[in-house]
C-alpha positions in Angstrom: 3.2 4.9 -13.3 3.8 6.6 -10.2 1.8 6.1 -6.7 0.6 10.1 -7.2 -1.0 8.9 -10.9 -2.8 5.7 -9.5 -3.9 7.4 -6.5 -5.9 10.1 -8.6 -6.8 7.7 -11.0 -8.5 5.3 -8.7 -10.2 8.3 -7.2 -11.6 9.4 -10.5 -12.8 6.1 -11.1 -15.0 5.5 -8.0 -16.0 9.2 -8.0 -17.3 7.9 -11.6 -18.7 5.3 -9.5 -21.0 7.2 -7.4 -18.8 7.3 -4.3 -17.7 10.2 -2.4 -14.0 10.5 -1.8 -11.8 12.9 -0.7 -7.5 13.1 0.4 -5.9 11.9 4.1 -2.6 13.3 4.5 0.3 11.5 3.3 1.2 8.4 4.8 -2.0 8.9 7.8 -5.5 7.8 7.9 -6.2 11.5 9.1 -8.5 13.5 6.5 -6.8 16.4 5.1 -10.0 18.5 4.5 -11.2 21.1 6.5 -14.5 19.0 7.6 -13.2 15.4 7.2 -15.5 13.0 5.3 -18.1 15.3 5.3 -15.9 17.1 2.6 -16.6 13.8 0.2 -17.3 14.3 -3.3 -18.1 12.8 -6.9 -16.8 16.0 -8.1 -13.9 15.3 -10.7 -12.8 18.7 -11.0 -12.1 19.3 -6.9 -10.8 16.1 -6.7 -8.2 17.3 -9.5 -7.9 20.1 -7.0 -6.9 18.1 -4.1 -4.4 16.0 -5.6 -3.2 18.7 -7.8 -2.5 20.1 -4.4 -1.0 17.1 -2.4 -0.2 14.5 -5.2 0.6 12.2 -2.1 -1.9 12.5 0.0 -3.8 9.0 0.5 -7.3 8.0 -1.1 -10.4 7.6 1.3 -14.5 6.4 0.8 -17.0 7.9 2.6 -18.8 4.7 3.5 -22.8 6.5 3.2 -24.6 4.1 2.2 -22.1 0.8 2.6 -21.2 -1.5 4.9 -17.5 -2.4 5.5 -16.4 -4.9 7.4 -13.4 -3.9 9.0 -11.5 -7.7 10.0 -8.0 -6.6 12.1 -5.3 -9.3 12.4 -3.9 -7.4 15.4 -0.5 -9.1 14.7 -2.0 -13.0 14.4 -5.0 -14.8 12.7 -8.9 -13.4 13.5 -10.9 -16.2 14.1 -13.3 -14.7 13.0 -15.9 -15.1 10.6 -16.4 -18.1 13.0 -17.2 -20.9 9.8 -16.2 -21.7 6.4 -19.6 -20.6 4.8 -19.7 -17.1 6.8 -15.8 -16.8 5.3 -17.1 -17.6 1.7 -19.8 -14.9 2.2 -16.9 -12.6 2.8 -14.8 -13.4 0.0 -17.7 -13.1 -2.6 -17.4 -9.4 -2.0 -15.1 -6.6 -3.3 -12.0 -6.5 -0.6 -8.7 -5.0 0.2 -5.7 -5.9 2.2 -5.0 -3.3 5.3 -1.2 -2.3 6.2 -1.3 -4.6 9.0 -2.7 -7.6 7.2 -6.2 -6.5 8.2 -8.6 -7.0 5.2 -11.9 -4.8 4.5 -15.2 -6.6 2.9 -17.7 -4.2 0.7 -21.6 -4.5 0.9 -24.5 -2.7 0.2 -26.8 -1.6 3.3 -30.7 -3.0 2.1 -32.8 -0.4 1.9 -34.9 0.7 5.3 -31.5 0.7 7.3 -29.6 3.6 8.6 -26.4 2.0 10.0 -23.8 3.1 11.9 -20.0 2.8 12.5 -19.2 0.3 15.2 -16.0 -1.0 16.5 -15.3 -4.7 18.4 -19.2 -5.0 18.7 -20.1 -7.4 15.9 -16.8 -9.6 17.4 -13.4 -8.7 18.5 -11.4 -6.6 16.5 -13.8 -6.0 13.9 -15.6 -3.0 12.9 -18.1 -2.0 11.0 -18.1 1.3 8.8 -21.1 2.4 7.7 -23.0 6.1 7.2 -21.2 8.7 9.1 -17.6 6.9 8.5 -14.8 6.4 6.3 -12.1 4.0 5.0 -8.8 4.1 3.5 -8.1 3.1 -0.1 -5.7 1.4 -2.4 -2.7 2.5 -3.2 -2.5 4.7 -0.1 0.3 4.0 2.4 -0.1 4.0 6.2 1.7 2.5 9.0 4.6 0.8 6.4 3.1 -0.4 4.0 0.4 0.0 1.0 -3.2 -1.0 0.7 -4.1 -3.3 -1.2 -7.1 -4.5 -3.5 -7.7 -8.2 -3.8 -10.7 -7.5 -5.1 -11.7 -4.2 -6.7 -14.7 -2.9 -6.1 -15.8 -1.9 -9.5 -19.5 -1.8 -9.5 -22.2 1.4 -8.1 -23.7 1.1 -5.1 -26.9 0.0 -6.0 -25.2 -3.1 -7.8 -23.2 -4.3 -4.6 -24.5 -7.4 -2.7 -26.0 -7.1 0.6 -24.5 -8.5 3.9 -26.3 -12.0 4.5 -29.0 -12.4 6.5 -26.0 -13.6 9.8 -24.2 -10.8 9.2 -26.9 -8.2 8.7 -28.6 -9.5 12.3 -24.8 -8.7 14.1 -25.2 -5.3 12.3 -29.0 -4.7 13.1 -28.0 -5.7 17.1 -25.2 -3.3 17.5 -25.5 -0.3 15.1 -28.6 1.9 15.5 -30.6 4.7 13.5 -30.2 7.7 14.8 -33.3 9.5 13.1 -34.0 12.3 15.9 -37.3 11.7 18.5 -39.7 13.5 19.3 -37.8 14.2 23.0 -34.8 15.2 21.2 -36.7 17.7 18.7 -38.6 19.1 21.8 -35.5 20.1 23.8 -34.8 22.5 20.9 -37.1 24.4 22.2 -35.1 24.9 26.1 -32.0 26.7 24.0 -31.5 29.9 25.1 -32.4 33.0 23.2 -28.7 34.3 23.2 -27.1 31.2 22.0 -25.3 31.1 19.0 -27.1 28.5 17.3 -25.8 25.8 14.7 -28.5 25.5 12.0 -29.2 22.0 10.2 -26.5 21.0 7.8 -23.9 22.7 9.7 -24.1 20.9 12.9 -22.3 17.2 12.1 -19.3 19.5 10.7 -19.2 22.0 13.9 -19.5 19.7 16.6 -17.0 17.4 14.9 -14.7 20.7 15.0 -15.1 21.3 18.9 -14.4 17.6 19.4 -11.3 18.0 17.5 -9.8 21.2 19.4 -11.2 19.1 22.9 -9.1 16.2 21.8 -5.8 17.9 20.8 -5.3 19.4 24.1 -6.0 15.9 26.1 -9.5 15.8 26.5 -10.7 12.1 26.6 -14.1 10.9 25.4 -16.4 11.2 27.8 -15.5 14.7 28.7 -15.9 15.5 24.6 -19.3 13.8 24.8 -20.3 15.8 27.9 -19.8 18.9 25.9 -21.0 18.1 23.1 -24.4 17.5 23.7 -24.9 20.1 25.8 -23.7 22.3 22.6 -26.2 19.5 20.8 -29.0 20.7 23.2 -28.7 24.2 23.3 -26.7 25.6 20.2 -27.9 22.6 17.5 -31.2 23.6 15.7 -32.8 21.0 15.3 -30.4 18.8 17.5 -28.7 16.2 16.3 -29.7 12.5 17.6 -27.7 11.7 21.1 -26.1 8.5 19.1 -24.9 10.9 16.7 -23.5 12.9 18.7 -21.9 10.0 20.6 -20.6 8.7 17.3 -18.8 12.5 16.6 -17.1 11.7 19.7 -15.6 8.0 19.0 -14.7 9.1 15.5 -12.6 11.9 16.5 -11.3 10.0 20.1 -9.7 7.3 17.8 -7.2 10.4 16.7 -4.0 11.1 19.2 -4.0 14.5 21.3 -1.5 16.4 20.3 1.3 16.5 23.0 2.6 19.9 22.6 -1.1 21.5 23.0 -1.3 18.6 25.8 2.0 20.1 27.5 0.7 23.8 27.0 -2.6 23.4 28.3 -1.9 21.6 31.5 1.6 23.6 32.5 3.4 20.3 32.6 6.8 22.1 32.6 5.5 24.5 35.5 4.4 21.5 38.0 6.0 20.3 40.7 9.3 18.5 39.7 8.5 16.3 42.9 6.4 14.3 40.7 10.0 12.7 39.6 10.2 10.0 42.0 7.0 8.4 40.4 8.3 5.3 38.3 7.9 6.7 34.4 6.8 3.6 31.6 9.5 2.3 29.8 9.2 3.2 26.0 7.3 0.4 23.8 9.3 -2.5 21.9 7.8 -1.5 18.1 9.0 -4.8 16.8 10.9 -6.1 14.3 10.4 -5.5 10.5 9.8 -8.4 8.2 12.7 -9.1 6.1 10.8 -8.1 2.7 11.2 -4.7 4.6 15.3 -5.0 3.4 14.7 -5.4 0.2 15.4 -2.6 -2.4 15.4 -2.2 -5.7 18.6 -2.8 -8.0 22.1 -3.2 -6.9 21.8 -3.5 -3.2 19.5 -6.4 -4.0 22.0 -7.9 -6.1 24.7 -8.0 -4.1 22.6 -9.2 -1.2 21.3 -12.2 -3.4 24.9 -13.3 -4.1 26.1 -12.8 0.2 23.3 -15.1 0.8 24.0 -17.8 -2.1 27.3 -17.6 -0.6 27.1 -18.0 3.6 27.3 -20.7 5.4 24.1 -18.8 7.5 22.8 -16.6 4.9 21.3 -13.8 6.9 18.9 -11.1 5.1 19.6 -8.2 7.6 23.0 -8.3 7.8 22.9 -9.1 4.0 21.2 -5.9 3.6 23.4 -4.3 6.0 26.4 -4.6 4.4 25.4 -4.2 0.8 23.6 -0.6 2.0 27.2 0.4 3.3 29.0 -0.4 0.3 26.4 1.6 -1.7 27.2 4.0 0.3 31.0 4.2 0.0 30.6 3.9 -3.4 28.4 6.8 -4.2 30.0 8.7 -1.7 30.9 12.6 -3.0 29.2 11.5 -5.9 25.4 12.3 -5.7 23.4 14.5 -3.3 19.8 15.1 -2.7 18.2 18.5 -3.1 19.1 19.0 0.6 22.3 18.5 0.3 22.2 15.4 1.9 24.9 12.6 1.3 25.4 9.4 1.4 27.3 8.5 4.3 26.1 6.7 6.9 27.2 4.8 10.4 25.6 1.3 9.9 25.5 -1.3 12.7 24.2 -5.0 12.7 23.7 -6.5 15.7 24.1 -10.1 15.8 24.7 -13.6 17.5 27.9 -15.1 17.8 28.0 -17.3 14.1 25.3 -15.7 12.7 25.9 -14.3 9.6 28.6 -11.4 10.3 31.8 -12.1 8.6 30.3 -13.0 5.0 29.1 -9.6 4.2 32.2 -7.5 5.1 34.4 -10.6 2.7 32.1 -9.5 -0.2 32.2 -6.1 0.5 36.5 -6.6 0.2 35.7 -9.2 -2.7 34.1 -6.3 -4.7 36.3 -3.4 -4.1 39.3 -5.2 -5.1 37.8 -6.5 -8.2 37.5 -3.0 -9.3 40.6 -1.7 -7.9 39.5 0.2 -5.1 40.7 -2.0 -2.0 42.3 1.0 -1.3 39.0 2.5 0.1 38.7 -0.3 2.4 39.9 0.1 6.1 39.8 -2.0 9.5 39.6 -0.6 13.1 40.0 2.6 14.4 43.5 3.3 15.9 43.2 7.1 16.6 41.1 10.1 16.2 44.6 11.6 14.5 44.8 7.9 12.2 40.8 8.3 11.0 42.0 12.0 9.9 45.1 11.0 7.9 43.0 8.1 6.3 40.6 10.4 5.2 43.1 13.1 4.0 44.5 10.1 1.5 41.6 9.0 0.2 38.2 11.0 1.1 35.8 8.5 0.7 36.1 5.4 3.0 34.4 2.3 4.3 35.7 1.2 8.0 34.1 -2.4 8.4 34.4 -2.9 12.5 33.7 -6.2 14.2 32.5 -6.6 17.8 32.4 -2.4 17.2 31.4 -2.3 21.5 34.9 -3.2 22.6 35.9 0.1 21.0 32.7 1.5 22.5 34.4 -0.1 26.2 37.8 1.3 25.3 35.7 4.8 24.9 33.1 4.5 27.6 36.3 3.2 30.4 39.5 4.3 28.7 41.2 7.1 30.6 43.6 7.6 27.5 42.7 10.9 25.4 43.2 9.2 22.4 39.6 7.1 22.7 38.0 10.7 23.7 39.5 11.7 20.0 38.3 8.8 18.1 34.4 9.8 19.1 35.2 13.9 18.7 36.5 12.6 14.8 34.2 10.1 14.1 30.9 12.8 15.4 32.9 15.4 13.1 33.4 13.5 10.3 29.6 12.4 9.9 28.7 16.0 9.3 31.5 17.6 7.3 30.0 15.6 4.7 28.7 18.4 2.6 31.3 21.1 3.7 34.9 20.9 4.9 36.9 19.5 7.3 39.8 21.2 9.3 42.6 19.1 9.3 44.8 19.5 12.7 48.2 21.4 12.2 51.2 19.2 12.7 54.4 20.2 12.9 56.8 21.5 10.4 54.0 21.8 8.1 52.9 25.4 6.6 49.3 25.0 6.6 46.9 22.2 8.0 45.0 21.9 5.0 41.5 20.4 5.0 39.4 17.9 3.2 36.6 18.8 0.6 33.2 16.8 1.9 34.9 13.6 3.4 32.5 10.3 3.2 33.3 8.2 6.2 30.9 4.8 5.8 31.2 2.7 9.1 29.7 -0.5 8.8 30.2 -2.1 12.1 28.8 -5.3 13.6 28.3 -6.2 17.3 26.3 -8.6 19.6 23.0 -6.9 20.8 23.6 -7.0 24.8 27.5 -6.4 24.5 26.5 -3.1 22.5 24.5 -1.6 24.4 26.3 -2.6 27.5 29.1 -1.0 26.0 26.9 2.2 25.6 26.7 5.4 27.8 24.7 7.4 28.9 27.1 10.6 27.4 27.3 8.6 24.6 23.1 8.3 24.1 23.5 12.5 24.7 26.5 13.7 22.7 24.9 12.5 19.2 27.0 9.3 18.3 24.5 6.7 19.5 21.6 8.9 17.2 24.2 8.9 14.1 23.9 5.4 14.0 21.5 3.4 12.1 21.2 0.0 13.9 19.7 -2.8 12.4 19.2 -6.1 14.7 19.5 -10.1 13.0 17.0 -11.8 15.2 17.5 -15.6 15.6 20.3 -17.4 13.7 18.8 -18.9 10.4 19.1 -22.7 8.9 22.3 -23.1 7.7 23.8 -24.3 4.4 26.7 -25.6 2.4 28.4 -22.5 1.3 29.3 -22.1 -2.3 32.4 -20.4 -3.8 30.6 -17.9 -6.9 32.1 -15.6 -8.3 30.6 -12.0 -8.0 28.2 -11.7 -10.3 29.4 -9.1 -13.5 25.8 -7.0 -12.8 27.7 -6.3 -9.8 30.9 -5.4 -10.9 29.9 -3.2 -14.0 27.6 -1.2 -11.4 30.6 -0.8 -8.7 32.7 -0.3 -11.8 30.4 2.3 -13.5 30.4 4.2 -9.8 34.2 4.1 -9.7 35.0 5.7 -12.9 31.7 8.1 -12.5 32.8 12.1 -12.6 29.6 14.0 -12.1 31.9 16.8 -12.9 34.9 17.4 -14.8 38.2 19.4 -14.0 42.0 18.5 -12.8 40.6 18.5 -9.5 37.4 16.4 -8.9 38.7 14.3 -6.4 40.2 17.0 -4.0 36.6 19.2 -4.8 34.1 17.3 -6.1 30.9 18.7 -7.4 28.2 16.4 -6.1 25.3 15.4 -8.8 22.0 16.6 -7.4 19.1 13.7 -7.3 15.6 15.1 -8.1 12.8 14.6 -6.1 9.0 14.0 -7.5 7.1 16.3 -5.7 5.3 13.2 -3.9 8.9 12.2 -2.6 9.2 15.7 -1.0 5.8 16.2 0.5 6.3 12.7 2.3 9.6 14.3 3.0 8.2 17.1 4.5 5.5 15.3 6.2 8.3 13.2 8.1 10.3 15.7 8.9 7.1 17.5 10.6 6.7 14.4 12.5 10.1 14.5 13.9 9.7 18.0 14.8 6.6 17.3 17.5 8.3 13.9 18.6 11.4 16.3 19.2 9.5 18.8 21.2 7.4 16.8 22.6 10.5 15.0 23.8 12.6 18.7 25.1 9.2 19.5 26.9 10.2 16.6 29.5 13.5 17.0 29.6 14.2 13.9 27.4 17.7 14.9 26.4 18.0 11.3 24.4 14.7 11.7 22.9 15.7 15.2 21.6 19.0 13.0 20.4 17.6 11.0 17.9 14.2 12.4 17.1 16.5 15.5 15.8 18.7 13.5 13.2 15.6 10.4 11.9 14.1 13.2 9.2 17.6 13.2 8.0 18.1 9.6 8.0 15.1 9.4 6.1 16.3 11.5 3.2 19.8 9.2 3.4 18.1 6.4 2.7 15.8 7.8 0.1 18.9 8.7 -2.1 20.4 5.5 -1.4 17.2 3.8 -2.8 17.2 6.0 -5.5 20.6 5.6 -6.9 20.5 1.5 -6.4 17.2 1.3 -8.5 18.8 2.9 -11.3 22.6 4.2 -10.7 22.8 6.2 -14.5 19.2 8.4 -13.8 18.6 8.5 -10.7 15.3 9.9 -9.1 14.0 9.9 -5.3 10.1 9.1 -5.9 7.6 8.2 -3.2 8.2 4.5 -3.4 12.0 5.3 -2.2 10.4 8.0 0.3 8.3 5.7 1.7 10.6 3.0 2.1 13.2 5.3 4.1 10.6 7.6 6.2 9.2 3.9 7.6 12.8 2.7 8.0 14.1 5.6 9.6 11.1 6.2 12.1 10.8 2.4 13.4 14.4 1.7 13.8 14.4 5.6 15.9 11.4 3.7 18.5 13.2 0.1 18.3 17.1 2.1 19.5 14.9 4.7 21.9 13.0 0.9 23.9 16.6 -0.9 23.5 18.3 2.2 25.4 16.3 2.4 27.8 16.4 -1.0 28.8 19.9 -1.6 28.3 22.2 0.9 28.9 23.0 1.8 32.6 23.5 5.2 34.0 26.1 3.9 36.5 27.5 0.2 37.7 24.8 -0.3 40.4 22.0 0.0 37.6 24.0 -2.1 35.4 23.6 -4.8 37.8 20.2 -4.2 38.5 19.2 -4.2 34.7 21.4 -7.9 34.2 19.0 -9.2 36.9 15.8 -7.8 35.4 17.3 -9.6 31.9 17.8 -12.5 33.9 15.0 -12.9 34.9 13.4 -12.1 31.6 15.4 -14.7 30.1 13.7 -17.4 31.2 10.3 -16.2 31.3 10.0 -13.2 34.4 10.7 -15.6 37.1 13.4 -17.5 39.0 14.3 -19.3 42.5 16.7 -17.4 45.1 19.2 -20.2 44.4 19.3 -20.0 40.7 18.7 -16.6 40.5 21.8 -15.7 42.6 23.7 -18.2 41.3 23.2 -16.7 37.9 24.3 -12.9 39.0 27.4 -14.2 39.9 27.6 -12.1 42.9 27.7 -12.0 46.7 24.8 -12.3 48.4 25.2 -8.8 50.3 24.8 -7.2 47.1 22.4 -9.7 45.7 20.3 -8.3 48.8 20.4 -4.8 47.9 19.8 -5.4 44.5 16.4 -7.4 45.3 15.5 -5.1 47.8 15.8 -1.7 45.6 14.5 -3.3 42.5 11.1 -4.2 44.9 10.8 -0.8 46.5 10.8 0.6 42.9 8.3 -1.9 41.6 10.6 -3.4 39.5 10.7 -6.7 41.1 8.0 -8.9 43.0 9.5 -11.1 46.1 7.2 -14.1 46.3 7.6 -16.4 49.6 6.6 -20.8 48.8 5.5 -21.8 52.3 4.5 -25.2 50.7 5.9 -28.0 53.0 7.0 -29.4 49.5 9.2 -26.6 47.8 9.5 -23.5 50.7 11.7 -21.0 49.5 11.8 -17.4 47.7 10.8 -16.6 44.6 11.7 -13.6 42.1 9.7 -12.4 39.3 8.9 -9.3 37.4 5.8 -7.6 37.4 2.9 -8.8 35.2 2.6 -4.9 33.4 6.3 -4.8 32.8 6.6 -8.5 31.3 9.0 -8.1 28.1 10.4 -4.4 29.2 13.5 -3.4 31.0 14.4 -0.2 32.0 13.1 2.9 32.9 14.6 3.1 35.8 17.9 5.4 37.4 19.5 3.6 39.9 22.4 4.7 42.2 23.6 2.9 45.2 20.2 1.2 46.2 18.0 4.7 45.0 15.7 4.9 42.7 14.5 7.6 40.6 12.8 8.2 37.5 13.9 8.6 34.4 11.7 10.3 31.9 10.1 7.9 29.0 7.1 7.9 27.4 5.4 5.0 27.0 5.1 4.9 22.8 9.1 4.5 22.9 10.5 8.6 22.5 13.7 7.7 25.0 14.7 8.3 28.4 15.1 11.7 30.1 17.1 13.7 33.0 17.0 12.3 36.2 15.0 14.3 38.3 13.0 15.5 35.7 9.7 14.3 35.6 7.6 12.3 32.9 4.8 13.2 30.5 1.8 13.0 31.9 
């Protein structure tokens, strides 16, 4: 059953249930009706409607009546409930599991109450949703991942327990009634004749719309509280309670401005470019994904489940790494998506020395030869010219690269045009994959000729800090580093005794069914091949779509400050995202293969962390000359071994002299980068370096050229870096 049929179904059954649901957009928390929760029905035949409308759009409850105990993990265990038997009352109740691990508790409200949404009142990070809120249902999808029942609520309203008598004094201290007094009625009555008032049963909805066109041009709480009870007091007839009002505010607050309507509203691009020599915030480390995140239906599993049977340090990442780029040699010229999107793809694993590396490329070579396509299989690049006449003899190959950032060193430092070719052909290559590419003339020969759709697959592996050492800043610009897809290993594993297995036959009668596979026939498939087009379910497109919209503001959000990397890689993650939804597609089933919204969501989520995880590690690794190289290797120094470090040891591990040690130290402190501590203890005097308590855990952010600082644009959610000289969103 697909995610678009549960998701309608459920909503049928509550609204069978007595409670009021309604659609969130796909993949959000954010209502996709004109007047939010308010919008809430029972109605079966407009909840047909909505879905009918946006089969993928996510399932919320308006919580009227209900209390829901909202419990966030924030990344590690709640202590709260704070004992066993407050737990147990908890888990007596119907329950879900949030995205983030969170979980959400069902009650009834008793009768007399008129509760309120609250949020970290009852305890920290836990909030209450209650009449004049909502919460998001199983099986919607936010944030990466589903939600979940554990158990379902399955009875009305009225049938539902109430919260125990602890919980229900937390609720009764923090959320209020808001029934209107006598004050608040009167001051109807000050309104001004001429005002264009709001009558009963349309205020909640109008105010909540002013909030919303307040907030998406910047406007923080307060300021949308100040206006809105003035509106309350002389528009609303009769006015709505102040708490109310108030509440309107923190419910639409929790929703981000919109940075474009930001931008346009304040004239950011018209102020003073001055404003540049403020230090910018380095972008946001999103963290890493969990290795479930790597797992995928079908034959990409399967040949990652015999790599790791078969490493000495079986490593799921790389694992996955390597199996996803011999998928994608393999279906290469083969299938398509409706867009016209292929399979090729520039794949990196980044990696410790011994941890994991070689084994995948050795069953990537294993399997090719078994089938008789070794052939397809190639090393390091020699030359832009030698990637071209590789291509030209066979037009689908997989280049497997270790340590891919000396070649990245040879580029960035090599004076020899040939390096300058390899990155023009490799930056060709990756989008001539659904038309043609111009072979170069050579001499003696008639006609240069040209290859039909080439599929170049570069699976490459490197060490994290020698990669993006090896990185510039022409090469963050010029569309190579956004090409790539980079994947990082974390720690090295536990290790094992490696066994020698052979590859599984699953294995080979896939890779074998995709080497004989001729989606069309004629003398002349291989030299122009006609691609099989992969269907989309409609909820795989509008998630799609919805990703692709999201790229589009993160893009011009990212152009409206001058972020010229930002712009890089927000402009290519939409079609990464549809790359790896066809990849999913065709390893769950390689015969009938269909992009549906468990693929989409799998590769929208992929494709948009990995774009924050590349923009935080750019921008705190890759230098714009070799001064801020060396000021970024003493920030990671002394990051290394927890932000700070004696003069002795510190310039003892720079490896430097202490003339330049000095200038370093003293331009990292001017720009705030650095904190010089002097120990005028009679036990231990000396000078200490450490970094700066709001900058613990990120590097970067900085230009830096011969002892000057000055900024370079980044926003602090983790969009990129910007021009220098250009100045930051505000």
């Amino acid at each position: 059953m697909s995610t678009a049929t549960r998701t309608i179904d459920e909503a049928l059954r509550l609204a069978e249930l007595e409670y009021a649901v309604f659609p969130c957009a796909p993949g959000t928390k954010v209502p996709a009706t004109e007047n939010g929760f308010y919008d809430a029905t029972t109605d079966p035949s407009r909840i047909e409607e909505w879905w009918r409308k946006t089969p993928s759009a996510n399932l919320a409850l308006y919580t009227r009546g209900l209390l829901v105990v909202d419990i966030d993990t924030n990344g590690t265990p709640n202590p709260w409930p704070p004992t066993r038997a407050h737990a147990a009352d908890l888990e007596r109740v119907p329950r879900t599991r949030s995205p983030r691990g969170g979980s959400h508790h069902y009650f009834r409200q008793p009768s007399g109450r008129d509760w309120r949404c609250t949020e970290s009142k009852i305890a920290n990070h836990v909030d209450t949703r209650a009449n004049g809120g909502y919460v998001v249902l199983p099986p919607s999808f936010a944030e990466g991942d589903w939600y979940r029942w554990v158990e379902p609520l399955s009875l009305r309203i009225e049938d539902l327990s109430e919260p125990p008598g602890w919980l229900a004094e937390l609720v009764d201290a923090h959320s209020q009634s808001t029934t209107p007094t006598t004050e608040s009625r009167a001051r109807s009555a000050l309104a001004p004749k001429d005002a264009s008032l709001i009558p009963s049963g349309q205020r909640n909805a109008t105010l909540a719309s002013l909030a919303g066109t307040m907030r998406r041009v910047g406007m923080a709480r307060n300021e949308i509280l100040a206006a809105l009870l003035e509106t309350n007091r002389t528009r609303c007839l009769p006015p709505l309670a102040d708490r109310e009002v108030e509440q309107i505010a923190v419910s639409i607050c929790r929703y981000e401005p919109d940075r474009i309507a930001v931008a346009m509203a304040e004239h950011h691009w018209a102020q003073d470019r001055t404003a540049a020599d403020d230090a910018s915030s380095s972008p946001t480390d999103p963290g890493a994904l969990s290795d479930d995140f790597y797992r995928i239906p079908g034959f990409v599993s399967e040949v990652m489940d015999h790599t790791l049977r078969t490493a000495p340090y079986p490593n799921v990442v790389m694992a996955f790494t390597g199996a996803l780029a011999l998928l994608a040699l393999l279906a290469g010229r083969k299938v398509r998506d409706p867009g016209n999107n292929r399979t090729n793809l520039y794949i990196l694993g980044l990696a410790h020395s011994g941890a994991g590396k070689d084994r995948p490329r050795q069953v990537n070579a294993e399997i090719l030869h078994e089938i008789g396509a070794a052939h397809r299989l190639a090393g390091t690049f020699s030359s832009g010219e030698g990637i071209q006449d590789a291509l030209n003899a066979e037009p689908s190959l997989l280049f497997q690269t270790d340590e891919i950032d000396g070649m990245l060193q040879s580029i960035n430092k090599g004076r020899d045009a040939r390096w300058e070719a390899i990155m023009n052909t490799l930056l060709t290559f990756y989008s001539s994959a659904s038309s043609v590419f111009p072979m170069r003339k050579k001499a003696g020969k008639e006609a240069a000729g040209a290859i039909n759709q080439p599929c170049l697959v570069l699976f490459g592996t490197a060490i994290p800090r020698h990669y993006y050492a090896a990185l510039s800043e022409r090469m963050l610009t010029n569309g190579f580093f956004a090409r790539m897809l980079i994947l990082e290993c974390g720690p090295r594993g536990t290790g094992q005794e490696p066994s020698i297995e052979p590859i599984p036959e699953s294995v080979l009668r896939t890779a074998r069914w995709w080497a004989e596979y001729r989606p069309s026939g004629g003398n002349l498939v291989s030299e122009n091949p006609e691609p099989r087009i992969v269907p989309q379910t409609e909820e795989a497109r509008d998630l799609l779509s919805a990703t692709r919209r999201l790229t589009e503001v993160e893009y011009s959000a990212a152009e409206a400050r001058g972020d010229e990397v930002g712009t890089t890689v927000w402009g290519r993650v939409s079609e990464h995202a549809r790359k790896l939804a066809l990849l999913y597609a065709v390893s769950a089933c390689h015969e009938t293969p269909q992009i549906g919204a468990d693929a989409a969501h799998w590769a929208t989520a992929l494709a948009v962390h990995q774009a924050r995880r590349m923009l935080f590690q750019a921008s705190a690794n890759v230098a714009e000359n070799p001064f801020h190289a060396e000021c970024l290797k003493l920030i990671a120094k002394l990051d290394s071994v927890g932000g700070e470090m004696s003069h002795s040891r510190l310039l003892k591990a720079m490896r430097t002299d202490s003339k330049t040690f000095a200038v370093l130290v003293q331009t990292l402190a001017e720009s705030g980068q650095l904190v010089v501590r002097k120990d005028v203890t009679a036990t231990r005097p000396g000078t200490y370096y450490a970094i700066p308590e709001a900058d613990a855990g990120k590097i970067g952010g900085k230009n830096l050229e011969n002892g000057k600082d000055s900024a370079i644009g980044t926003s602090p959610r983790g969009e990129g870096l910007g021009k220098i000289g250009k100045d930051s969103e505000r």
